[in-house]
C-alpha angles and dihedrals in degrees: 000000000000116000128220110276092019111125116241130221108279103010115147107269101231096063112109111231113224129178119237088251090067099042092097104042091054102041145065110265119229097013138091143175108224107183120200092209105202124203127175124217134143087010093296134112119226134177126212110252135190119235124197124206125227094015110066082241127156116168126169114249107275133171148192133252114230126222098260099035143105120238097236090044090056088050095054090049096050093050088043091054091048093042113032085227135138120201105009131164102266118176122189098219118165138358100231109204119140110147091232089063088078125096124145095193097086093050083044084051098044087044098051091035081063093041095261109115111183137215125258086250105050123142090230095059098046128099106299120189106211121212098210113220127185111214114190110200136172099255096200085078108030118116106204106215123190125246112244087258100039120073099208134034108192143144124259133191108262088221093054102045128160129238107283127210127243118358089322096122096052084052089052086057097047093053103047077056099061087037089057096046097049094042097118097024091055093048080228101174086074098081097029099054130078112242098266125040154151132252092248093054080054097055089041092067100053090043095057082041100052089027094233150098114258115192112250101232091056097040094057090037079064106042086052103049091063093065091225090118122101111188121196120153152354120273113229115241106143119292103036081234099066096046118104129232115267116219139181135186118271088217137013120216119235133192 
């Protein structure tokens, strides 16, 4: 069995493994970091979630503050450590703090279930507020790496999610809201999409966010307008004058 702190096999190489001891002493008490990491394929959205063995467990990727660092800082490391990723789309959404958001009994279960019980009084099972953060990543080359307590980092449909544990599910939502309301404004589509792409990937896309059809004309009236668009050549897909248009941004956006 793993023990805590250990690396696992393929764990991005720049996380710093601590042992649970130390955790205290190192982080920031009472406060977490918890990501909704969105990726696009097939026309649907999906988001990276944790899985614990032994113990029917999903929880989305969260992380701790240390002492000596910046917030924002803490967020793009714990998305980098999940992802593998540099220079991703990462939005600060909602505090999440209600006092019934707080059960010790599934960390009790993740840490016995790694041979770690821990005492009634440990740091890890006390009240946490969770600063809620929406990361929007190519999926095509992210690397999902496990925490040091999960054993599986994968992604999963947003549509056909499991059962979450504490109030995770209620932070997904929120988050496909802000996401939703800050679609345009945010310029989203530039972490989500491949490179290239058609105008009807594009559309995809909004269509799985907002959860509705858009009409075409409109939708590519639109696109267009921002001036965000670069088009620069026809995509193959049988007779030259059936193949649509191929198109990139002319800039991505980075934190």
């Amino acid at each position: 069995m793993l023990k805590f702190g250990e690396m696992k096999r393929g764990q991005e190489k720049g996380e710093q493994m601590i042992h649970a001891d130390d955790f205290e002493k190192i982080f920031l008490p009472g406060l977490a970091i918890d990501a909704v990491i969105f990726g696009f394929q097939d026309n649907q959205l999906k988001i990276l979630l944790l899985e614990y063995e032994h113990t029917n467990l999903f929880a989305l990727p969260a992380g701790f503050i240390k002492k000596e660092e910046n917030l924002n800082d803490a967020a793009r490391r714990s998305v980098l450590e999940r992802t593998g990723l540099h220079n991703i789309y990462l939005e600060q959404f909602y505090i999440f703090g209600d006092v019934a958001r707080h059960d010790p009994e599934p960390l009790r279960k993740i840490m016995q279930a790694k041979g770690h019980p821990p005492s009634n009084d440990h740091w890890l099972l006390r009240r946490f507020l969770t600063v809620g953060y929406y990361a929007l990543i190519d999926y095509t080359k992210a690397t999902p790496i496990p925490d040091q307590l999960a054993d599986s980092c994968e992604w999963h449909e947003l549509q056909n999610l499991p059962p979450l544990m504490l109030d995770h599910r209620e932070i997904v939502s929120k988050a496909l809201e802000s996401l939703r309301a800050n679609l345009d404004q945010k310029l989203i589509g530039f972490n989500l999409m491949p490179e290239n792409f058609t105008m009807q990937d594009l559309q995809s896309l909004y269509e799985t966010v907002l959860g509705q059809k858009l009409l075409r004309t409109s939708f590519q009236r639109k696109m267009l307008s921002l001036g965000i668009l670069e088009r620069f050549e026809k995509k193959y897909s049988g007779g030259a004058h059936k193949a649509p248009y191929l198109y990139r941004f002319i800039k991505k956006q980075k934190l």
